[in-house]
NUKEMAR-705824 format. One record per atom (N, C-alpha, C): x, y, z. Coordinates in steps of 0.05 Angstrom, whole numbers, plus 5000, padded with zeros to 4 digits. Atoms other than C-alpha are relative to their C-alpha. Example, Ala and Ser with C-alpha at 12.3 -4.5 7.8 and 13.67 -1.06 7.14 Angstrom:
501849765000 524649105156 501850245000 498449764999 527349795143 498550225014 
This chain:
501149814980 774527313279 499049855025 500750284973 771126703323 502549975013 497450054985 777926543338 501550135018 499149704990 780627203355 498050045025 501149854968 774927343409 500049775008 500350194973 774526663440 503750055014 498049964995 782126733443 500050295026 500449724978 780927443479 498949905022 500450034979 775927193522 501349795016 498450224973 779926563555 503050145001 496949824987 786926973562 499450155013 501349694986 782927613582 502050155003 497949865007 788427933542 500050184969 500749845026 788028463491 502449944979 497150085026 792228213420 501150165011 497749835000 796428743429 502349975025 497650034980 799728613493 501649704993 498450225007 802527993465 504050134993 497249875006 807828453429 500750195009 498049904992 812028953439 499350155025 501250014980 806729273489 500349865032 499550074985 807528733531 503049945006 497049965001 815528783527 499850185016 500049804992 814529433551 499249955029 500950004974 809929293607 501949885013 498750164990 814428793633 502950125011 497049904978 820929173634 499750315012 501549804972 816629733668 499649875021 500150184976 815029243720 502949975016 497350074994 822329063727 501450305001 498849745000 824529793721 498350155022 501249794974 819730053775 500649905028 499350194978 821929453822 503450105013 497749885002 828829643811 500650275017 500949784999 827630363814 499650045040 501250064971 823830263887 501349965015 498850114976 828629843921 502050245000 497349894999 834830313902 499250245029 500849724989 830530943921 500249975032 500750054974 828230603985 502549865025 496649974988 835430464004 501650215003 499449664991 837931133989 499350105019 501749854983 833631434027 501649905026 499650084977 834831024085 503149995009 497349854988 842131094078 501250215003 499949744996 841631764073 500850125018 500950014967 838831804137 501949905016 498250134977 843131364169 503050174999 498149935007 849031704145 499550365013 500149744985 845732414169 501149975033 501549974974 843932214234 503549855011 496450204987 851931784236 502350385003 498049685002 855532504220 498350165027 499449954986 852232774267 500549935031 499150084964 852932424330 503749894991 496749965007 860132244302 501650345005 499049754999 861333004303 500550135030 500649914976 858633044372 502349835020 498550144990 862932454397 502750134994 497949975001 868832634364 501350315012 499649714987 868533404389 500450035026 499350014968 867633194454 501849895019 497550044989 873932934462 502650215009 500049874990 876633554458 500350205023 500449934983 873733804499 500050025025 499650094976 874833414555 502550085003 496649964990 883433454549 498950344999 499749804999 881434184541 499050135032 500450024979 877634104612 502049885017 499050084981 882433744641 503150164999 498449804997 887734244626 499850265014 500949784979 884334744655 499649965037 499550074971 883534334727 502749945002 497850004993 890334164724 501550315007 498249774992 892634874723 498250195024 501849894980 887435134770 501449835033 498750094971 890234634825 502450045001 497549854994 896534854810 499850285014 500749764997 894135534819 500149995038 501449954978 890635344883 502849925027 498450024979 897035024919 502150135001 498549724997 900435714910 502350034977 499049865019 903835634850 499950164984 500649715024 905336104797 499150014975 501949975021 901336234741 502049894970 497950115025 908136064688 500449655015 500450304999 908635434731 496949845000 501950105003 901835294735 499149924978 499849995029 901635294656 502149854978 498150154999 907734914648 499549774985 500150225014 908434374594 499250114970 499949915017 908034274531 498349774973 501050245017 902433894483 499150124969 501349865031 900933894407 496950084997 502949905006 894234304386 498950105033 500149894969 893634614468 501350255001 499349764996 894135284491 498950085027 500649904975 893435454567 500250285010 499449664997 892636194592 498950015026 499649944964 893136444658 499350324997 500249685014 889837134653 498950185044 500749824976 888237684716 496950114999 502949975001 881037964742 500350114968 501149905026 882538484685 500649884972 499750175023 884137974630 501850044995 497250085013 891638074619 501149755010 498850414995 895037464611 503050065014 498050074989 899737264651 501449825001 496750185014 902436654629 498649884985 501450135022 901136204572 502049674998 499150255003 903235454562 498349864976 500050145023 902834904508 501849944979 498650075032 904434834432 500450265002 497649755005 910135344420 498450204985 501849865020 906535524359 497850175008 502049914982 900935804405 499250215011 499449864976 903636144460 499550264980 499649655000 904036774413 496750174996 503250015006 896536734407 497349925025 502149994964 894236724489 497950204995 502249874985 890637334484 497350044980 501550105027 886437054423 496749935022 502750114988 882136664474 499650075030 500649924969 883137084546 497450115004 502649964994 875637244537 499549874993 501950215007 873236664508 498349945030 501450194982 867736284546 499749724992 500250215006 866735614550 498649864993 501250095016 865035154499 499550184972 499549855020 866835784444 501849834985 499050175027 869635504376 501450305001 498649795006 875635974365 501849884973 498450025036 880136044296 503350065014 496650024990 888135904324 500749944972 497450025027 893036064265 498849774974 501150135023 888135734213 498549765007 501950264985 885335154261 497550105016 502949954981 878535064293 500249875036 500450044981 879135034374 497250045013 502949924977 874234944428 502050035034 498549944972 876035264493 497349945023 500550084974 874435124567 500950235018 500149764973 873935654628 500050065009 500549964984 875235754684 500650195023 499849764986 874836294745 500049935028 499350104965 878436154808 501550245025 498449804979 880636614867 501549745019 497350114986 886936424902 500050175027 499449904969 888236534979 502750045003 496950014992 894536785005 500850145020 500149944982 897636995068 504050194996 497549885000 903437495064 502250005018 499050024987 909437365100 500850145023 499449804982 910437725173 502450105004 497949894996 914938315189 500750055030 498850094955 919238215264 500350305000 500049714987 919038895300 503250005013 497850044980 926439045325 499950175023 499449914973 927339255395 502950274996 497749714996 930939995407 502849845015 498250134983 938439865426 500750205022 498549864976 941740005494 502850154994 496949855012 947040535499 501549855018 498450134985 953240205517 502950225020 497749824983 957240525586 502350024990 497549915005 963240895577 502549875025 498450174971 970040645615 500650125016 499649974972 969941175666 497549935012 501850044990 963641005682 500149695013 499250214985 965440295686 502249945021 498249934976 970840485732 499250075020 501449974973 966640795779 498249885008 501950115003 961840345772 501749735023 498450354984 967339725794 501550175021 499650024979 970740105843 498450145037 503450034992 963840355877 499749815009 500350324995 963439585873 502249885027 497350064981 970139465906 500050165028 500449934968 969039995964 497749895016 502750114987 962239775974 500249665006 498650214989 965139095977 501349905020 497650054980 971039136011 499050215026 501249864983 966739526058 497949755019 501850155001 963838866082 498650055036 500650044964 963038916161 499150335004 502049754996 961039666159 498650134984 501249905015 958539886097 498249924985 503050015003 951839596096 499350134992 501549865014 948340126079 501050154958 499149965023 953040346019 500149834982 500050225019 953539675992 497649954986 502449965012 946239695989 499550154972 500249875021 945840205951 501050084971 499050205033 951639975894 497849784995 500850285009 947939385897 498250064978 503949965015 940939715880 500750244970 500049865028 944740205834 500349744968 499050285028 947639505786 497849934996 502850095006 940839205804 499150194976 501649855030 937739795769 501250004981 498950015028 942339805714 499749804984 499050275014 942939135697 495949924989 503250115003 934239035700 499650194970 501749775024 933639635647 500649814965 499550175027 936839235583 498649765001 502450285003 933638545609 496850144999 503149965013 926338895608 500550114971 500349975034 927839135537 500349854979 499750285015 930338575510 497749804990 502550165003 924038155530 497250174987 502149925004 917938215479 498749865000 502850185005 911537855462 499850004982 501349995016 909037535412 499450194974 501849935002 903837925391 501150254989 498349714996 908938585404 502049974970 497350035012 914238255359 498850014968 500949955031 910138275286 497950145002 502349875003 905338775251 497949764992 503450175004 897338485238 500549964962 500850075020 896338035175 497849934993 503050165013 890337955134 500549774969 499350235021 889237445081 499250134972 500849885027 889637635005 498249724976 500950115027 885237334949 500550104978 499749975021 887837324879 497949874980 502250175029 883337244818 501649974979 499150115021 884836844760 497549894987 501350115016 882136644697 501849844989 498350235014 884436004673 497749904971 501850075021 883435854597 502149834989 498950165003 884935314558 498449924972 502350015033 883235124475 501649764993 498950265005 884534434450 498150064962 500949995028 884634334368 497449864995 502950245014 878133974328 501749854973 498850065026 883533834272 499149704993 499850285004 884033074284 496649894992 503150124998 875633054304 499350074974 501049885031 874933464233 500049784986 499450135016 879133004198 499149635001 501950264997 876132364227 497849964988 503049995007 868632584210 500750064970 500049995027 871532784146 500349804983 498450335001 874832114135 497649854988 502550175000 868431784155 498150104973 501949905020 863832234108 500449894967 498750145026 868332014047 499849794995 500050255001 868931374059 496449884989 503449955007 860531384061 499550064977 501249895025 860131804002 501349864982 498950205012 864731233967 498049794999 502250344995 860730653996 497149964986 502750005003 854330903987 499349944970 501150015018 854030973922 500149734980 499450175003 857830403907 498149695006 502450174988 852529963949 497750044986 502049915023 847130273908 499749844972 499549975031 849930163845 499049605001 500250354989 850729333875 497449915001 502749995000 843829393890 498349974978 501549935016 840229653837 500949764974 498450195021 844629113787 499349695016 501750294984 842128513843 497350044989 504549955000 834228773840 500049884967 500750045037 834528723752 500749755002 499250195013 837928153750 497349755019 501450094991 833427833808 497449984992 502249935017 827128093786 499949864974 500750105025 828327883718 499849584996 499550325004 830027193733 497749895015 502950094978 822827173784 498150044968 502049965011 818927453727 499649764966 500850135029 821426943666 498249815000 502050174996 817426443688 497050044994 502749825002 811126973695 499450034965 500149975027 812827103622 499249774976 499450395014 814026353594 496349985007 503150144987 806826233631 498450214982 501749845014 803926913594 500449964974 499550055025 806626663526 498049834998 501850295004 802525983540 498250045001 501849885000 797326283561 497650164975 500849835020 796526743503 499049794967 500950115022 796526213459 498449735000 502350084992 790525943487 498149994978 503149825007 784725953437 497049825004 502950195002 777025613444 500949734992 499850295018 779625023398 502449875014 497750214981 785724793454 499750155024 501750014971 781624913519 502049835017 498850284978 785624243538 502250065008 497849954988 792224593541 501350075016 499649964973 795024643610 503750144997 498049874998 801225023628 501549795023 498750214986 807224533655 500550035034 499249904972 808724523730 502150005001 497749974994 813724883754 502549885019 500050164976 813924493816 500950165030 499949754978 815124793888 497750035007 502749854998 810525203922 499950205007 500349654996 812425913921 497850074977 501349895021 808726383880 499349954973 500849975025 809826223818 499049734990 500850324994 808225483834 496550004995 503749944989 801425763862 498750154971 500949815032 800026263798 499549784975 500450275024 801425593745 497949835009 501950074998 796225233788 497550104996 503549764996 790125763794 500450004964 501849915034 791025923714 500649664988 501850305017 790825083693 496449965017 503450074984 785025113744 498850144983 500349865021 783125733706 498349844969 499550065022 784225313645 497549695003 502950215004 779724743667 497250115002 503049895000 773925103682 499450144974 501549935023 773325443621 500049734979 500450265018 774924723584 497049935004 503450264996 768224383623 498350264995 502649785009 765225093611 499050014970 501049985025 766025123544 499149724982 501250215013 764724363528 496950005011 502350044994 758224403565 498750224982 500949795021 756825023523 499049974980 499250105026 757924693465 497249744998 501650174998 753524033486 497350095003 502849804984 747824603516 499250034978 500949915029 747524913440 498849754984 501650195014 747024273408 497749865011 502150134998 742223893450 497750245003 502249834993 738024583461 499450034958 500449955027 738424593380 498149734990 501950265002 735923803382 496950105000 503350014993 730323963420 497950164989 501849795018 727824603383 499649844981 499750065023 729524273320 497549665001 502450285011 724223633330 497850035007 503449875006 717423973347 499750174978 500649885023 718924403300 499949894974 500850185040 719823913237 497749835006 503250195003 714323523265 497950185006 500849785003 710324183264 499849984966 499650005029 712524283190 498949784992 501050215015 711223573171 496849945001 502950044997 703923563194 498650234978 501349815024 702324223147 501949914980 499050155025 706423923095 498249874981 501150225001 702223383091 497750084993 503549765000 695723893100 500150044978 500549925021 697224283045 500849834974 499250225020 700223642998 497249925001 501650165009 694223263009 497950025027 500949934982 689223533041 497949885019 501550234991 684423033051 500349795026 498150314987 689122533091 500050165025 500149874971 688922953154 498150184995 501949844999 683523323182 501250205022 499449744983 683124003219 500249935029 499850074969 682723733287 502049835003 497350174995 688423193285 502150285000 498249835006 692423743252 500350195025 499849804985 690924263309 501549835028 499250194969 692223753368 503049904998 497050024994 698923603340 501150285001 497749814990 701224273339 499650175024 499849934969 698524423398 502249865019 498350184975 702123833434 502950074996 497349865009 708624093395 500550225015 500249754997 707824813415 500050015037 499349994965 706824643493 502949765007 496850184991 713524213484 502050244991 498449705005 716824883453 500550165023 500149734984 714025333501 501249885031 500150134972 715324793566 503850044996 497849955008 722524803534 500950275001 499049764999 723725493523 499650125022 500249984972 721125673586 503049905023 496649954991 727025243616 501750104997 497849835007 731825573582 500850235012 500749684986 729526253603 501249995031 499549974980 730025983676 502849975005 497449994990 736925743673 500750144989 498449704998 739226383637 499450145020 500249724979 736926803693 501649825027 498750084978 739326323744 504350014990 495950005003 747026323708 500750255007 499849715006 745927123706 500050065029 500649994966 744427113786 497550204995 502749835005 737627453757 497249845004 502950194996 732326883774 499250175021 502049914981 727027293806 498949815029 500950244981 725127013875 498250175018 501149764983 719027393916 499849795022 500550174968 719927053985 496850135011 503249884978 713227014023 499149655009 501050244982 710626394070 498649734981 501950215018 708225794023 500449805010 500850304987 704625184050 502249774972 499050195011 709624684014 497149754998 501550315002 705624094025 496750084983 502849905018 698824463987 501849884973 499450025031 703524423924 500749634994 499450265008 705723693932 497649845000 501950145006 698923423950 498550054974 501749935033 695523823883 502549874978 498550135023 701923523843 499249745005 500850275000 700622813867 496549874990 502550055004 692922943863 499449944957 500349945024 694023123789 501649724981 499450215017 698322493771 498649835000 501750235007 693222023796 497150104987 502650035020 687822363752 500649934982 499350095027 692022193696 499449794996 501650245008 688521653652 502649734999 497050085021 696221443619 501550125012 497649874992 702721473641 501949784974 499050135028 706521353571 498649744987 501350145014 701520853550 500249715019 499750144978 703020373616 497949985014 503250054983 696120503652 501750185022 498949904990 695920813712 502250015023 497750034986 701720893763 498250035032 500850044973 700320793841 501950185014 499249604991 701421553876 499449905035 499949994970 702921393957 501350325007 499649654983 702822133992 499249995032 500050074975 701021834056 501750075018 497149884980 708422094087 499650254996 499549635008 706222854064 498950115023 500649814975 706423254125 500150294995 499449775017 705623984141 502950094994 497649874998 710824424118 500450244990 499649725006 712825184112 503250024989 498049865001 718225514075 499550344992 499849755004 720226194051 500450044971 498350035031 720526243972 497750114983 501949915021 717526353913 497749784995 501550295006 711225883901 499249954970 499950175014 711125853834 502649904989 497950195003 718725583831 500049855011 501250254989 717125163882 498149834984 501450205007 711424853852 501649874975 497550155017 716624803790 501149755009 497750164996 721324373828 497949755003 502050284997 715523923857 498549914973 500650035013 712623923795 501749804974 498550065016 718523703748 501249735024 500250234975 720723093816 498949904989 502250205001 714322823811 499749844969 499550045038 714222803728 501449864995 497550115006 721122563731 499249635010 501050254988 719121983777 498549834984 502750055023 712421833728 501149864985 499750125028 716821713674 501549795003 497250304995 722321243703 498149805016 500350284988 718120863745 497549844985 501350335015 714620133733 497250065006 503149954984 707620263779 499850095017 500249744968 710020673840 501350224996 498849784990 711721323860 498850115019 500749934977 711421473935 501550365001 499049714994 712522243956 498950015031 499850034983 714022424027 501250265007 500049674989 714623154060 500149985029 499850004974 717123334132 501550265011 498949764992 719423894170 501249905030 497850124978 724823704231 502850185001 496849834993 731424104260 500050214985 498949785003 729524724234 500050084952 501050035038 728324514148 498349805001 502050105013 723724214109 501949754978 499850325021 725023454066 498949964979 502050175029 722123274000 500949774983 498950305008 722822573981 498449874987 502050145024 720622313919 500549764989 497050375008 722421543904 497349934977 501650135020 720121123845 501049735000 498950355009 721220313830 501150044972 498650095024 724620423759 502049945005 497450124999 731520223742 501750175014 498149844974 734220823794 503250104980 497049915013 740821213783 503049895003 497250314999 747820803780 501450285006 498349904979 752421143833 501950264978 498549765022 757221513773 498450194991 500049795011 752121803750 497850265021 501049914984 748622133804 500950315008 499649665000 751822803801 500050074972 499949905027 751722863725 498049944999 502649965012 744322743722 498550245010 500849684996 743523473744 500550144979 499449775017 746623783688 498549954975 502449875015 743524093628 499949804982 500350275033 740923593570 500849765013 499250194994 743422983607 497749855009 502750315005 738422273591 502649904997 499250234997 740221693616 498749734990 501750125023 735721433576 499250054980 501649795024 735921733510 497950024989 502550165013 731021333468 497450115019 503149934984 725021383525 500350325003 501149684994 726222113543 499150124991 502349845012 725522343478 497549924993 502050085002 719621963464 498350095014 502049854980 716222213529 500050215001 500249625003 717622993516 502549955017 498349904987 723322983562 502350164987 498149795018 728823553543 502449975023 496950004988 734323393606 500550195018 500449754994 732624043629 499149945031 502350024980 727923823685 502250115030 499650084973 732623643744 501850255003 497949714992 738124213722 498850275015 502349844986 731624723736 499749975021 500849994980 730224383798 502749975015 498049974994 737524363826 501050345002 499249784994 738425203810 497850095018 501749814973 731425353838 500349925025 499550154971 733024893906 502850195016 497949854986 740125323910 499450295005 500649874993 737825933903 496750105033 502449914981 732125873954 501449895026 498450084975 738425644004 500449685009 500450285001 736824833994 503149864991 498550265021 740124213962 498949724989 500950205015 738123663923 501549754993 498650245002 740722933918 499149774987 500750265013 740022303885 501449735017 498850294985 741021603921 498349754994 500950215003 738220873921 497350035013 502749974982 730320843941 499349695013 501750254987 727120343980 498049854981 501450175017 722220153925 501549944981 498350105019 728419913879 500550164975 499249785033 729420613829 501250105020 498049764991 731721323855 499050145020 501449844980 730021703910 501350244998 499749634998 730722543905 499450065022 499949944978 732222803963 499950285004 499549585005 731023733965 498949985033 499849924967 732323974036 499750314986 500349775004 730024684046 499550165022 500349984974 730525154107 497150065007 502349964995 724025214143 498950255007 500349765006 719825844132 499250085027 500049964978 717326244191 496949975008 502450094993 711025974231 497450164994 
């Protein structure tokens, strides 16, 4: 059962997901990954494939549309340079149908695909840009409404004819001529008057003859003809293109999909065996192989970074749980030897009662009982400080009051372990304010100064200052000082560097770990280095409280 929950708590995995549970989860992971990418491709080719059909539809329609426009200006400028509505229409293209229609919409001529022509008056009302149904096909027609000028050809006016003289008339006419002639030396006056009769005869046909202009044709005006020119071009080819395209898509797509979704599993699965391999190792983690580290994968993608954080993982609970382990036993030491030397003094009482008296007897278990309670007391503090529950009531405390009444109190001491007394310099104790609790504070100075007491030969100087904003506390002694290695491990819990003397002097190991959590929590730090009087000098910085 021990096994089973330490096992739980360093995996921070419930037995059950070991098996088939965790099978499950896993190829849910891999099946929702899968799942996701396909969906999130679909989708998106969905879309692309909507948004392709239709501007494909729009492109390909509007081709169209244009030969269906430009069929329609071609026959309109025919129109306009006076040809005729069968030549204007003239030619002949596959899927085209041209119509030549009048104001009132009969058609008048039709051109194109043969097939067609019998189907002009299908679209002589269409308008343009109408989708019409030709003999089972889908057209789009084009529109247009043009008046034609025209000038009707002029009719010549003929001139009335002259009647033509008879031949007795031209007989008397020429020999009239001939007397009036041959009349030359007297018949002046007669000649005259042949003359002026021919004159007049001859003037009457030349003024009839001559007209004008103006005289010679009736008045033209100009005619406008209206026309409607129409014109329908197939969608067959644009159909069968977009159709083409659509197929081809609805082939691809799914096909691409399928490629997809068979990459992601196989990808996925081959990212996650690693994750798996590492959750097997993991699992078979328990309290009693702490030391077992998971191999590097090497690299430094993800799963590189994941195998590092859980051996890191894996060391911290190792030094957690060996210090755990060293905490129990030496916190079991220390209970365990006031208390049998407790027991052995009433042992002894009630064996023989004579041999000890009531006052020895009380004075040892007194001196026992304040090594219990000075003990258990630490304990208490560093459970609440592991718990982040160490009470702290901040309020202004004269530091230097607590270090001069600790120094005052070692040089009343008669004995310092049976050495005589020790020489207490506080001459360097200046003022100083912080912000904290004062009786953890006096703790820390308290347990310093003690510590000092016991290691050193006949000094221990203490020295207090406040500068840049913190406060200093510097406690040195002349004993044999701390040796460089071990200067960060004589913080932690139960750790004597001198076994033999510590326990002899009450020490429990406890002291410095106490004064190291209460120094962090009140925002400080605490150090160990070489002193000037030839032991250790403690060094607790702490920020300075407010004036």
């Amino acid at each position: 059962m021990a096994e089973r929950t330490g096992r739980d708590r360093v995996a921070g995995l419930d037995p059950t997901v070991g098996g088939g549970r965790g099978r499950a989860r896993r190829a849910s992971l891999r099946s929702r990954i899968t799942a996701a990418a396909v969906l999130a491709v679909a989708l998106t080719l969905g879309l692309f494939t909507l948004v392709f059909a239709l501007v494909q539809q729009a492109v390909l329609a509007d081709a169209p549309r244009q030969a269906a426009s430009a069929d329609v200006d071609r026959a309109v400028s025919a129109l306009a340079i006076g040809s005729s509505p069968s030549v204007a229409v003239a030619g002949e293209a596959d899927g085209s149908l041209v119509v030549v229609t009048d104001a009132s919409g009969r058609v008048l001529a039709s051109g194109g695909d043969d097939d067609l022509t019998d189907l002009a008056s299908s679209i002589a009302s269409a308008a343009s840009g109408d989708r019409v149904d030709l003999d089972g096909g889908d057209f789009v027609v084009e529109r247009q409404d043009v008046g034609v000028e025209s000038t009707p050809t002029p009719t010549p006016v003929v001139p009335e004819a002259t009647p033509t003289p008879t031949p007795s008339e031209s007989s008397d006419d020429d020999s009239g001529g001939d007397s009036g002639s041959g009349d030359d030396s007297g018949g002046g006056s007669g000649s005259d008057d042949s003359g002026g009769d021919d004159s007049g005869t001859d003037a009457a046909p030349s003024g009839d003859a001559s007209v004008s202009p103006e005289a010679a044709t009736t008045p033209v005006e100009t005619v406008t003809t209206e026309y409607a020119v129409v014109a329908a071009r197939s969608l067959g080819e644009a159909s069968a293109a977009s159709s083409a395209s659509l197929v081809t898509l609805g082939i691809a797509i799914p096909v691409a999909l399928l490629v997809l979704g068979v990459t992601t599993w196989l990808v996925v699965g081959r990212a996650l065996r690693p994750v798996e391999s590492m959750r097997r190792e993991v699992d078979s983690v328990t309290a009693q192989s702490l030391s077992h580290r998971l191999p590097d994968p090497g690299g430094s993608d993800e799963i590189a970074r994941l195998a590092h954080t859980l051996n890191g993982m894996l060391d911290r609970l190792d030094s957690s749980a060996t210090a755990q382990r060293r905490f129990v036993g030496d916190a079991s030491h220390e209970l365990k030897t006031p208390l049998a030397t407790i027991r052995q003094h009433a042992e002894v009482a009630l064996l023989h009662p004579g041999s000890i008296d009531g006052a020895a007897l009380a004075g040892t278990v007194l001196g026992e009982e304040a090594r219990l309670t000075a003990l258990v007391q630490g304990l208490l503090v560093l459970a609440r400080a592991d718990e982040g529950a160490l009470g702290v009531t901040r309020r202004p405390v004269d530091l230097d009051d607590l270090v001069v009444a600790e120094t005052a109190r070692l040089r009343d001491a008669p004995t310092v372990d049976g050495r005589g007394r020790l020489g207490v310099d506080a001459t360097a104790v200046g003022p100083a304010r912080v912000d904290g609790d004062e009786g953890l504070l006096g703790q820390v100075v308290h347990n310093l100064v003690a510590n000092a007491a016991r290691h050193a030969d006949s000094r221990v100087a203490v020295a207090l200052s406040e500068h840049d904003g913190g406060v200093a506390l510097t406690v040195d002694d002349d004993g044999a000082g701390v040796a460089e290695a071990d200067r960060e491990r004589v913080f932690e819990r139960f750790v004597r560097l001198d076994e033999a003397r510590a326990r002899d002097s009450g020490g429990s190991g406890l002291g410095l770990a106490i004064v190291r959590e209460i120094v962090r929590v009140h925002g400080g730090a605490v150090s160990v280095t070489a002193s000037p009087l030839g032991g250790a000098r403690f060094v607790v910085t702490l920020p300075a409280g407010s004036a």
